[in-house]
N, C-alpha and C positions, 0 to 999 in steps of 0.2 A: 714537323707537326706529328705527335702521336697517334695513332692508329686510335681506333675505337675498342677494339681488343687490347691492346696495351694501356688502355686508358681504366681499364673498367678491372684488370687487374692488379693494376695499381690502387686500386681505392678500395679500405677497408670494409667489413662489414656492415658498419651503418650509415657509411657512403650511402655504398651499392642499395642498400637498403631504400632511404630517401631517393634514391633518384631513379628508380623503378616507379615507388610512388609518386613522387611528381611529374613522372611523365603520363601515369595513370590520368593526375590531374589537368596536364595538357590535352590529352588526349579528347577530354571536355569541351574544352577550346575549340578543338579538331574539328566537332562533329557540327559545329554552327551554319560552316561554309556548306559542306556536305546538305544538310539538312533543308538550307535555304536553297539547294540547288535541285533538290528533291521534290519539294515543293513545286517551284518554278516550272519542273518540267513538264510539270500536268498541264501547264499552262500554256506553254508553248505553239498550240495549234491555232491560239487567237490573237490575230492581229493587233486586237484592242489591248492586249496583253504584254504585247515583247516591252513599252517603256516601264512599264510597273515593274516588270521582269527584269530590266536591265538594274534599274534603282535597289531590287531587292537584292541582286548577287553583289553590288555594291556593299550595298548594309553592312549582310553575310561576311566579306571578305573582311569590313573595314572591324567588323564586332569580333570575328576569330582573331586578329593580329591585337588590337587592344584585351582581352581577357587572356594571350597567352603572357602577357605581361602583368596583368592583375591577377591571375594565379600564382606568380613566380613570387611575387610580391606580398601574397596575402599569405602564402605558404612560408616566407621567410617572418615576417608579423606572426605567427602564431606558433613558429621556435623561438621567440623571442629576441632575433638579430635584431639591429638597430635600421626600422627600414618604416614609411610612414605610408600603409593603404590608401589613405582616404580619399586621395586623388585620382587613384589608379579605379577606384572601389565605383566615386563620381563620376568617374569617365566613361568605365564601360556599363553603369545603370544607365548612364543617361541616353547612352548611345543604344541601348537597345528599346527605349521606351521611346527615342525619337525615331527610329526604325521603323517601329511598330504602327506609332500615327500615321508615317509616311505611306506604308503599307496599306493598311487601314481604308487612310481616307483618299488615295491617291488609285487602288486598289479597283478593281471590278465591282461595281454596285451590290452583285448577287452573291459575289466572295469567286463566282468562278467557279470550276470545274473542279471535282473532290481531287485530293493530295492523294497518296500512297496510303498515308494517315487517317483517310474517311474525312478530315477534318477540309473546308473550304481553303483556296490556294490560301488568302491573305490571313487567316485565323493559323493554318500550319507555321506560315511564316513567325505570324509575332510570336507563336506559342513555343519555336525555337530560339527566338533571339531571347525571350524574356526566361524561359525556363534555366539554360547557361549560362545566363549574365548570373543569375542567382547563386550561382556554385561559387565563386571566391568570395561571396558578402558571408556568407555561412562560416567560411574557413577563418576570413579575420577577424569576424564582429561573432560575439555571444551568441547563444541559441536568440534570446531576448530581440538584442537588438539587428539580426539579423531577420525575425517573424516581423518585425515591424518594419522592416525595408522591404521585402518581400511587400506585405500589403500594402505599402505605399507605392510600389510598381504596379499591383492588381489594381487599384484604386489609380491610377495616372493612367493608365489606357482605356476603363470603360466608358470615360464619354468619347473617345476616339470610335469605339464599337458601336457606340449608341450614334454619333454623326455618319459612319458608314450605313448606317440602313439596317444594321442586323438586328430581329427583332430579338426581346427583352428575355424570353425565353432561352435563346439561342446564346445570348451574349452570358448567362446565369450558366449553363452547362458550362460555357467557354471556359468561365471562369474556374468555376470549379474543377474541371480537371484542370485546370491550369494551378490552383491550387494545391492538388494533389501531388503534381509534377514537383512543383519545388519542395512538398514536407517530404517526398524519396529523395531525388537527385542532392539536396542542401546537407542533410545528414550523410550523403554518401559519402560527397566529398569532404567534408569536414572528419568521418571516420580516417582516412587517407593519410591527412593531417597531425590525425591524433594517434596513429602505427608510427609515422613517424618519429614523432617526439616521445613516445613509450621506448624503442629502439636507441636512441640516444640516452633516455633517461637508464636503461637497462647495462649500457655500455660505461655511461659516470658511473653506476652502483660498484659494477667491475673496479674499474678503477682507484675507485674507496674503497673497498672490499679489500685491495691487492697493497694498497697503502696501509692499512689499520692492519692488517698483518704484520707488516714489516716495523711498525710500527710497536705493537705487541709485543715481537721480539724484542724490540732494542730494550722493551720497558723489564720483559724477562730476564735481560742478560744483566741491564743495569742493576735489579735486584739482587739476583745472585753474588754477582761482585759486588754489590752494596753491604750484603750478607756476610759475604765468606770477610774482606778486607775490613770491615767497619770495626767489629771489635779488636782483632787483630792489630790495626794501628794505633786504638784506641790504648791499648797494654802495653804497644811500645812504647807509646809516649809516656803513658804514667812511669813503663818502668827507667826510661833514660832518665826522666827528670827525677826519682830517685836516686839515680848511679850517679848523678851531679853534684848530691845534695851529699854523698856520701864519701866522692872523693874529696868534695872543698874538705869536709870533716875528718879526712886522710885514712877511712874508715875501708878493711881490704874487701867487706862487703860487695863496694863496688863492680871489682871485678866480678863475680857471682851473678849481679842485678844483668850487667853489658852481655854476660855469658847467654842467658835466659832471652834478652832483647834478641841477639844473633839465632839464637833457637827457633824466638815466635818466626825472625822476617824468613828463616830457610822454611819454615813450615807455610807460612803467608805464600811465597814463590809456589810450592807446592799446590798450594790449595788453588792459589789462579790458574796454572797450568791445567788443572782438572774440570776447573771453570770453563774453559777456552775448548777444549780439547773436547768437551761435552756439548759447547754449543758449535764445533766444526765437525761434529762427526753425523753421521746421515747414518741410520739403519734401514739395510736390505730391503727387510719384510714393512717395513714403515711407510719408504718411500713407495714401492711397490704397492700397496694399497692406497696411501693419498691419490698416487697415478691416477690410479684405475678412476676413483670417486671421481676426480678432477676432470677428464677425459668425458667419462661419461654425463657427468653432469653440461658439458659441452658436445652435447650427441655421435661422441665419438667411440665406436664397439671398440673396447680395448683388453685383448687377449694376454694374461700375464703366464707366462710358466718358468717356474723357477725351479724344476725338477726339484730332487731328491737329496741334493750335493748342498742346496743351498748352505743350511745348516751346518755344514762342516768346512765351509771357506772360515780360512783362518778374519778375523776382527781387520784389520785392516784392507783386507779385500773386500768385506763386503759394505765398510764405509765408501769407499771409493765408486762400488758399483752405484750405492744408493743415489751419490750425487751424479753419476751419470742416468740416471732414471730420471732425477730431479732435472736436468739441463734438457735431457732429452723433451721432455716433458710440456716443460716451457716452448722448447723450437717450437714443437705440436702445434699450441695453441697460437702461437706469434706469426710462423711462418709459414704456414698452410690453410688447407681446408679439406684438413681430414675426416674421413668419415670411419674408419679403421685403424687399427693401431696395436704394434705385437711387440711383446718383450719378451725374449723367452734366454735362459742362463742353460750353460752346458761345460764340460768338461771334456777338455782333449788335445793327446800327447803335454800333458802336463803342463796344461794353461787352462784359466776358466777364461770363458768367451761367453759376454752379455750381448746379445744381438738385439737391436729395436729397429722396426721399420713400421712406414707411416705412407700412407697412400696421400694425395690431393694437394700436393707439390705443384704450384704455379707454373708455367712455363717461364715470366716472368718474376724473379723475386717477389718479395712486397719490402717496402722499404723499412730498412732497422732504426727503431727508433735509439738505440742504443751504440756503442764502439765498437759490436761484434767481438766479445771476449770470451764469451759461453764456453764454445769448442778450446779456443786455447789454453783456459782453465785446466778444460777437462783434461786436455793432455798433459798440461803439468800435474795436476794429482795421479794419472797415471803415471806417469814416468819415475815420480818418487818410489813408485812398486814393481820398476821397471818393467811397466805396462804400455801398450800402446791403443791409441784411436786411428782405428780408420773409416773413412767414410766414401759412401759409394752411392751412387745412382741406379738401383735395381732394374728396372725399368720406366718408362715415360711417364712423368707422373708418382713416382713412386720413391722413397728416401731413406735408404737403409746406413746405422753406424754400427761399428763393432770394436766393442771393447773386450781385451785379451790384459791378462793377468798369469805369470810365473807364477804356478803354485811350488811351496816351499816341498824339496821330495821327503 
């Protein structure tokens, strides 16, 4: 079994996210028992008390273990999993509005000794059981039809108030802060609910964001080879099926027309080569600025210095560097939680060396959703420049690579 620390580093972003918040919303739950026993304890010194007392920690216990399931429930119904409130929703209203009768009418004629709350023991009680029952009807059901559950609970207990004895005045204040209790507490937690699912919805946008690029691309590359090849085969073919038309006619033309065909396809080879070659090359100062945008727009301070030299790394160096800026880059985001982040280029004994390090390294991985081919990439584009990667652990927490490059003397 996983540790709690193993556990919490293993789950992404909008895991962790959610389930801070739905323990907030537990937490809800939490306070039922707590509150009912808060109550009770005012009560404690009268004999006539201890069974209403014993009934009410009852209640208390039986109402917190039902709503820690009707929050889980109401909180999964409102990300739209496949999950059905109404019964969970039915169980714990009902269960606190029959609490609250019990309490009520079973209760000290006078209400008893004041609470902590100023409020009389049996009005503190139900004014907890009903107040929290209200938090998961907010989060599953509409603002709408959540106000009119709410008032259908205010409305199921005051003749329970009005059979206890409490005069009409008393039971009107009751009400009304008890009113007041669920338009705070219902919104609250329903906001909880709604971080939530913002969180998630902010994490698909990523996700579509990070597709419709890749996507873009492919439509940019397909154009250009659409471009460069389309007329190009187009000319061959007219001109073969003239070189045919001309041999049948034993016509020496032919040869000339085949001559010209062989010309377009070396020039067509050429032209894709430049195609290719232009969508695999990475520029230095390119990559190096997207970084930064990228980084920072993910609140990560990212330091670039690309000294002085840059500009004079021969073109294939500094293709190669960019797509280590590029993979680098990516790790950042994937595989940490950095909040820093340095790239700084330099020169020495007749090697350039790109250094990147990144703070907020896991103790545990986070799991690759990918074959982990990034690094090995990178070291095959180095190696064609017989360059090397390496990579190292600066200190705890902390994730430095370094790329080195022959420069030509």
């Amino acid at each position: 079994m996983r540790s709690p620390h193993r556990h919490w580093t293993s789950l992404s972003k909008p895991q962790r996210t959610e389930l801070y918040l739905r323990w907030s919303l537990y937490l809800m739950a939490m306070f039922v028992l707590p509150g009912v026993l808060l109550g009770a304890g005012s009560a404690v010194g009268q004999a006539g008390n201890i069974p209403v007392i014993r009934i009410s920690v009852l209640i208390g216990l039986a109402t917190t273990l039902v709503l820690l399931r009707t929050y889980r429930v109401a909180m999964d119904h409102y990300l739209g999993r496949p999950t059905d409130p109404r019964l969970w929703l039915a169980l714990s209203v009902g269960l606190a509005v029959a609490g609250s009768w019990t309490v009520l009418l079973f209760g000290p004629a006078d209400g008893g000794p004041e609470s902590p709350g100023g409020l009389p023991f049996t009005l503190f009680v139900t004014s907890t059981l009903l107040l929290f029952a209200h938090g998961p009807v907010c989060v599953a059901l509409t603002p709408r039809r959540a106000a009119v559950v709410g008032l259908g609970m205010l409305l199921a207990v005051f003749p329970a108030a009005a059979l206890a004895g409490i005069d009409p005045a008393g039971t009107a204040g009751y009400l009304t802060g008890l009113t007041l209790g669920m338009a705070l507490l219902g919104p609250s937690c329903r906001s909880f609910a709604w971080l939530t699912s913002i969180v998630w919805e902010l994490d698909a946008a990523r996700e579509a964001q990070s597709r419709l690029a890749v996507a873009e691309e492919r439509l940019r590359f397909s154009r250009d080879l659409h471009d460069v090849m389309g007329r190009n085969l187009t000319t061959i073919a007219l001109k073969s099926e003239l070189a045919v038309q001309l041999a049948r006619r034993g016509r020496e033309e032919a040869a000339d027309q085949m001559a010209e065909v062989q010309k377009i396809a070396q020039e067509s080879q050429r032209e894709v080569r430049d195609v290719i070659r232009g969508y695999r090359t990475a520029d230095l100062h390119a990559e190096a600025i997207g970084a930064r945008a990228v980084l920072r727009s993910a609140d990560v301070s990212c330091e670039i210095d690309l000294g002085e030299h840059a500009d004079r790394l021969p073109g294939p160096v500094q293709s190669v560097f960019g797509w280590v800026i590029r993979e680098a880059t990516t790790n950042v985001l994937r595989h940490s939680e950095a909040g820093r982040c340095l790239i700084r280029l330099r020169t020495e004994d007749g090697r350039a060396v790109l250094e990147l390090e990144n703070d907020g390294v896991p103790d545990i991985p986070f799991p690759s959703q990918g074959s982990g081919t990034g690094l090995r990439g990178l070291r095959e584009r180095l190696a064609a420049h017989d360059g090397e990667l390496t990579v190292s652990t600066a200190e705890a927490g902390v994730f430095r690579m370094l790329a080195t490059v022959p420069l030509p003397r």
